[in-house]
LUMPA-590344 format. One record per atom (N, C-alpha, C): x, y, z; chain. Coordinates in steps of 0.02 Angstrom, whole numbers. Layout:
# residues N
[[X; Y; Z]; A]
...
END
This chain:
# residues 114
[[-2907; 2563; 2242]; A]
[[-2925; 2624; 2209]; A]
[[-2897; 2683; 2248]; A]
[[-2850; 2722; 2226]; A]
[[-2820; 2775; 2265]; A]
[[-2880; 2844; 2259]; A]
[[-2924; 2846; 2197]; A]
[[-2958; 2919; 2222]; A]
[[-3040; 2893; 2215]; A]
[[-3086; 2921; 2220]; A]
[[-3144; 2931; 2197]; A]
[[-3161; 2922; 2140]; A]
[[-3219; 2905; 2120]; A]
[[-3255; 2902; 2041]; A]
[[-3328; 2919; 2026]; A]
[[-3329; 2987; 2016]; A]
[[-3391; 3021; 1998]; A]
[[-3433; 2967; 1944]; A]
[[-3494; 2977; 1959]; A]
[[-3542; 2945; 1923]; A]
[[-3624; 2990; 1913]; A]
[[-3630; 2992; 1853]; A]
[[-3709; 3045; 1828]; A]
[[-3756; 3006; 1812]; A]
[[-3823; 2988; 1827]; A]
[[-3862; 2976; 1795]; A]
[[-3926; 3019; 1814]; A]
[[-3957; 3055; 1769]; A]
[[-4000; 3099; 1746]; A]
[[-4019; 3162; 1787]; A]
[[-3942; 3193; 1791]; A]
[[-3926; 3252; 1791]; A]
[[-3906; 3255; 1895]; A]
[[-3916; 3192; 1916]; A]
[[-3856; 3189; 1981]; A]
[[-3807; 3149; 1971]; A]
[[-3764; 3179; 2006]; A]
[[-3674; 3139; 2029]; A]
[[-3662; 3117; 2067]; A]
[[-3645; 3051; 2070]; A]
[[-3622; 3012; 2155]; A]
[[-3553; 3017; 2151]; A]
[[-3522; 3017; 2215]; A]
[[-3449; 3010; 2210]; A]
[[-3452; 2927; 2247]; A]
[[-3399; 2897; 2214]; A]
[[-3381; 2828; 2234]; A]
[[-3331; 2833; 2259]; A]
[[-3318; 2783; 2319]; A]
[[-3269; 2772; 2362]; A]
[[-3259; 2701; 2361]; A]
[[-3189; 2685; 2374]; A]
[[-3177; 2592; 2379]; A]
[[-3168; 2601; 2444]; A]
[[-3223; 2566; 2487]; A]
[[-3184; 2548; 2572]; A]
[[-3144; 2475; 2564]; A]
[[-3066; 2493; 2592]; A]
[[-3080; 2435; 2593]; A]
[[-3067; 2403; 2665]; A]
[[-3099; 2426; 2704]; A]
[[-3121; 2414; 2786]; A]
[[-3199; 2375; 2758]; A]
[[-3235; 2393; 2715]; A]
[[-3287; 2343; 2703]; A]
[[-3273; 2308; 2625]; A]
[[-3248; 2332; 2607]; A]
[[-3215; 2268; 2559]; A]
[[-3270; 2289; 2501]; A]
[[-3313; 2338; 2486]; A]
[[-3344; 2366; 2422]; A]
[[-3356; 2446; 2399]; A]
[[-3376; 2462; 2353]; A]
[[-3387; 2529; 2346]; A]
[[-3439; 2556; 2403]; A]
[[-3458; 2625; 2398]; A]
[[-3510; 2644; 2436]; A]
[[-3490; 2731; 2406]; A]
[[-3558; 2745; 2375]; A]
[[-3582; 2788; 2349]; A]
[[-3614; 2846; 2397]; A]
[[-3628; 2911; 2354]; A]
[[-3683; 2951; 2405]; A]
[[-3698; 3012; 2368]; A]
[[-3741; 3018; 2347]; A]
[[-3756; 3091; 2288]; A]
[[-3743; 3146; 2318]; A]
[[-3713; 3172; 2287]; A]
[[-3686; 3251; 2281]; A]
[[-3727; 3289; 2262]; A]
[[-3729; 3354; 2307]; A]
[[-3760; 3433; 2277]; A]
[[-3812; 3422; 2302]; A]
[[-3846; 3383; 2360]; A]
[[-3918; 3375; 2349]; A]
[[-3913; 3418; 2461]; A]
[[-3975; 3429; 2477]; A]
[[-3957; 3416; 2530]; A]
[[-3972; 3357; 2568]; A]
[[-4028; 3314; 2523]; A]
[[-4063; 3244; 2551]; A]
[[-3984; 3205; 2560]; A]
[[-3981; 3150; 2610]; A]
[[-3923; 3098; 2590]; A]
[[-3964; 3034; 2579]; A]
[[-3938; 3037; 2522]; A]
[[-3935; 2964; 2469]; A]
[[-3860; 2931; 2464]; A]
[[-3847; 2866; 2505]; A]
[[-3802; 2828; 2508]; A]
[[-3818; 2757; 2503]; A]
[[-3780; 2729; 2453]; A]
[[-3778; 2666; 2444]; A]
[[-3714; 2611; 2431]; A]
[[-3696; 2564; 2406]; A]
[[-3661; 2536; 2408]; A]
[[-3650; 2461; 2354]; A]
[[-3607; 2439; 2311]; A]
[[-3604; 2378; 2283]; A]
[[-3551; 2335; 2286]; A]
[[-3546; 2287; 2244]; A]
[[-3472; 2253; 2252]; A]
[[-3422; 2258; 2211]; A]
[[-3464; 2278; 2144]; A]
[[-3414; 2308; 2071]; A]
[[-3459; 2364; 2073]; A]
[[-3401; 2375; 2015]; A]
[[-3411; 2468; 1992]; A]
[[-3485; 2454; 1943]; A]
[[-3490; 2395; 1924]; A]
[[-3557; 2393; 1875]; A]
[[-3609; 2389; 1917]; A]
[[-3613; 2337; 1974]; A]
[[-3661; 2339; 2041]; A]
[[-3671; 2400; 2057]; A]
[[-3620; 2473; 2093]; A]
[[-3646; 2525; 2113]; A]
[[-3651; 2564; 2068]; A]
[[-3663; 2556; 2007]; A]
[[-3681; 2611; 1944]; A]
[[-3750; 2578; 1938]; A]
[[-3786; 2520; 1925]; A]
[[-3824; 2488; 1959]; A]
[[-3865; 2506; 2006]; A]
[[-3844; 2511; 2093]; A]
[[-3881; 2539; 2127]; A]
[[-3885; 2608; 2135]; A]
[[-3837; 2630; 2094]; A]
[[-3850; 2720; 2115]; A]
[[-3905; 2723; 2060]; A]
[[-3925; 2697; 2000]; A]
[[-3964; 2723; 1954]; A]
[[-4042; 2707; 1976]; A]
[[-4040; 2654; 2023]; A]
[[-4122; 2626; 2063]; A]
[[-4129; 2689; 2086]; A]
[[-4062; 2715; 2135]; A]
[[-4076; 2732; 2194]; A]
[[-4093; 2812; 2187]; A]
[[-4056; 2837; 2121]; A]
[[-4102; 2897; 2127]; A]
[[-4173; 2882; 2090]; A]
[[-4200; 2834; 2051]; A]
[[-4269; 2825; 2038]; A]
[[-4320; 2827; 2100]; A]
[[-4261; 2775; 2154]; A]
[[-4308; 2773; 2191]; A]
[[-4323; 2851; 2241]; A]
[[-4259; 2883; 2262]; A]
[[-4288; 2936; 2285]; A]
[[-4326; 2990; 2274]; A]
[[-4332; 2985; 2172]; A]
[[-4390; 3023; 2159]; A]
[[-4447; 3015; 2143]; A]
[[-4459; 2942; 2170]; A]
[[-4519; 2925; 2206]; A]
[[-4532; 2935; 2263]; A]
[[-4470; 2930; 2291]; A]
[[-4506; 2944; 2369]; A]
[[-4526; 3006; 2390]; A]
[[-4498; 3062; 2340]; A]
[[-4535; 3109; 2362]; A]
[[-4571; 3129; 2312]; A]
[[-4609; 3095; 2286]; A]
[[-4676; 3094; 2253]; A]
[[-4717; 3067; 2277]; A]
[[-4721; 3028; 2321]; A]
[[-4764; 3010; 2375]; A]
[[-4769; 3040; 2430]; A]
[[-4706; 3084; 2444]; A]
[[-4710; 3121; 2522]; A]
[[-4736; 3197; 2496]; A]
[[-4761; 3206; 2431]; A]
[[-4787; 3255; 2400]; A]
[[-4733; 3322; 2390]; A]
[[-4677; 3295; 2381]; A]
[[-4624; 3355; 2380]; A]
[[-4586; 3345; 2310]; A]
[[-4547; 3400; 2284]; A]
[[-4492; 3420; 2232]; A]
[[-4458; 3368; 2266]; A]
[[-4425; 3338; 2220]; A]
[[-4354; 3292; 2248]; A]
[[-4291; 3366; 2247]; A]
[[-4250; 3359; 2283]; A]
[[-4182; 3403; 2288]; A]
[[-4152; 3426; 2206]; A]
[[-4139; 3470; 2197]; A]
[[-4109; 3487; 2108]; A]
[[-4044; 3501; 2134]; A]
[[-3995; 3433; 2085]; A]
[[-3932; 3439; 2105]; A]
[[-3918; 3495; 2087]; A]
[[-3844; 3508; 2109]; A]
[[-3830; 3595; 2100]; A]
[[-3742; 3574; 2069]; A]
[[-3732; 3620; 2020]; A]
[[-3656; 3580; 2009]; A]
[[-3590; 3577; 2044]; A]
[[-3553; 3517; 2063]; A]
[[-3510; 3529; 2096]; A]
[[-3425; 3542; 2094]; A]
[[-3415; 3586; 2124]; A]
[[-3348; 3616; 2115]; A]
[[-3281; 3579; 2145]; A]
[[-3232; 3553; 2095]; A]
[[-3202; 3519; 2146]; A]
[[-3150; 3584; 2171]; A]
[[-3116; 3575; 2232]; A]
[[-3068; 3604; 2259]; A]
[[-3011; 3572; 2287]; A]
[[-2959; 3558; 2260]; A]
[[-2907; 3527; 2270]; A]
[[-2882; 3545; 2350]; A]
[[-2884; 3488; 2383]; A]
[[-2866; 3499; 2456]; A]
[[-2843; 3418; 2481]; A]
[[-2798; 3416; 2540]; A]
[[-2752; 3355; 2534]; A]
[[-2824; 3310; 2580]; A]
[[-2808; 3256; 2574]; A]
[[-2848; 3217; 2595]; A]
[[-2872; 3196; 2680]; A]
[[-2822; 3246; 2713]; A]
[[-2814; 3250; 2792]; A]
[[-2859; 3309; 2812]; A]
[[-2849; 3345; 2766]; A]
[[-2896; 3427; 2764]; A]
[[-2959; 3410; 2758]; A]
[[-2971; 3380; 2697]; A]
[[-3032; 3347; 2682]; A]
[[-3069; 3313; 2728]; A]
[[-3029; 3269; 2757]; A]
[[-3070; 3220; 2807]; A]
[[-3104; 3249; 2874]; A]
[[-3047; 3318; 2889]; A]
[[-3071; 3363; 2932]; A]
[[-3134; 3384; 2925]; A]
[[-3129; 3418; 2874]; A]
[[-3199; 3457; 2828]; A]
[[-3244; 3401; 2833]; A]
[[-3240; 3363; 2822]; A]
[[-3298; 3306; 2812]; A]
[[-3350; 3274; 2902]; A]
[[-3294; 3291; 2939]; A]
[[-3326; 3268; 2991]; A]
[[-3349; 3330; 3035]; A]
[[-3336; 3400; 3035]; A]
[[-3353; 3459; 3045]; A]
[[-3431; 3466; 3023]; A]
[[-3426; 3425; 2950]; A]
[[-3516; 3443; 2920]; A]
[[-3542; 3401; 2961]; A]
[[-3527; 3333; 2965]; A]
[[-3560; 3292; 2980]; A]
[[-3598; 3296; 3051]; A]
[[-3544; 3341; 3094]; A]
[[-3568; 3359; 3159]; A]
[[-3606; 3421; 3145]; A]
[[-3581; 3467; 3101]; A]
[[-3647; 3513; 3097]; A]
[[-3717; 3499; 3063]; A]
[[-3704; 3445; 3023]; A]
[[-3768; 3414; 3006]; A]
[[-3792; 3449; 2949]; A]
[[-3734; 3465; 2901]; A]
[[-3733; 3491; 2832]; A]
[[-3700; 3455; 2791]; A]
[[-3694; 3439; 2725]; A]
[[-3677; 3461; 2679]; A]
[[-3608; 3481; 2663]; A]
[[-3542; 3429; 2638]; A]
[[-3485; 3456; 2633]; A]
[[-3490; 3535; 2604]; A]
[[-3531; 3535; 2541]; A]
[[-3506; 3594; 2513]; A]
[[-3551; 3659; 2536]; A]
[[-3584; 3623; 2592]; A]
[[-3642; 3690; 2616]; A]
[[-3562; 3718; 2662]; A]
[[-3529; 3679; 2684]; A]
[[-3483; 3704; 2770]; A]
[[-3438; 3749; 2733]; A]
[[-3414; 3711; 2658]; A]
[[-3358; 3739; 2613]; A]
[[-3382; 3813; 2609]; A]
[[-3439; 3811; 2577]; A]
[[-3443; 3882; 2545]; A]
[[-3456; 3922; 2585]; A]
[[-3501; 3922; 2639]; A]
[[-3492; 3940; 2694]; A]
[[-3428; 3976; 2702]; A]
[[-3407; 3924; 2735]; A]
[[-3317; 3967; 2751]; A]
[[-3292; 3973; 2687]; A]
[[-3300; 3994; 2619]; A]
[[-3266; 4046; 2573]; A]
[[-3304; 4086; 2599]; A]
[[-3370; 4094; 2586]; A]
[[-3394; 4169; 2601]; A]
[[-3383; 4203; 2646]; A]
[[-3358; 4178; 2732]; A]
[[-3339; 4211; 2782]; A]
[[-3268; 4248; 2759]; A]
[[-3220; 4175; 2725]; A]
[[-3155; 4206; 2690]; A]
[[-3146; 4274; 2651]; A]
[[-3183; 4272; 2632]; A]
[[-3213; 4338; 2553]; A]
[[-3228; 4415; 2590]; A]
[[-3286; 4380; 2636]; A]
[[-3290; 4448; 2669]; A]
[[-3236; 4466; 2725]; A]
[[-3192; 4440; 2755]; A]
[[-3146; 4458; 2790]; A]
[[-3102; 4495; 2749]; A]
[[-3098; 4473; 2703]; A]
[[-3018; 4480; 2664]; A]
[[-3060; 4525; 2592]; A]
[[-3100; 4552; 2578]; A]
[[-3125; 4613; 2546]; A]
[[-3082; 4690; 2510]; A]
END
C-alpha cells in the first residue's frame, strides 16, 4: 500500500497505515486529542477493530465520567513524506497531536508574515 486509507465510523476518522515491518495495518483516530490506536490483518479486520474501538472508548469515558473527545475535521496538507515524518516525531516528543504542532506553526507563520 503506497498511501494511507481514511476510515469514518460515527462521525470519527482513522487513518490506516500498512506496516510492513509488522506485516498488518495499524490504525489511530484523528482530530481527537485522546490516542486511540489499533491494528488488524485485513482492511475488513481493522474497519472491524476501529468500529469496537471507538465504542469502546466511548465507554470508557462514560465510566471515567467524562465527554469522550469531539472529533474536529481534518485538513489534509500536502507535504512530502520526509517532512511529514519530521512533523510527526516533533509532536510525538512534544506530546501533541500532529495537527495541534501543525497549526500551531501556521499560526506562528501568519503572525510573522501579517
Amino acid at each position: 500500500m503506497s498511501s494511507d486509507v481514511l476510515m469514518e465510523y460515527k462521525g470519527y476518522t482513522a487513518r490506516i497505515h500498512y506496516s510492513t515491518e509488522d506485516e498488518c495495518y495499524v490504525g489511530k483516530i484523528t482530530g481527537i486529542n485522546d490516542i486511540v490506536v489499533f491494528d488488524g490483518e485485513t482492511l475488513e479486520e481493522i474497519r472491524k477493530t476501529f468500529e469496537a474501538d471507538v465504542e469502546s472508548y466511548k465507554a470508557y469515558c462514560a465510566a471515567a465520567g467524562r465527554e469522550p473527545n469531539k472529533p474536529v475535521p481534518e485538513v489534509m496538507v500536502p507535504v512530502s513524506s520526509a517532512l511529514y515524518a519530521q512533523i510527526a516525531q516533533k509532536a510525538e516528543y512534544d506530546g501533541v497531536p500532529v495537527y495541534t504542532l501543525m497549526e500551531t506553526a501556521l499560526q506562528k507563520f501568519v503572525a510573522h508574515n501579517a
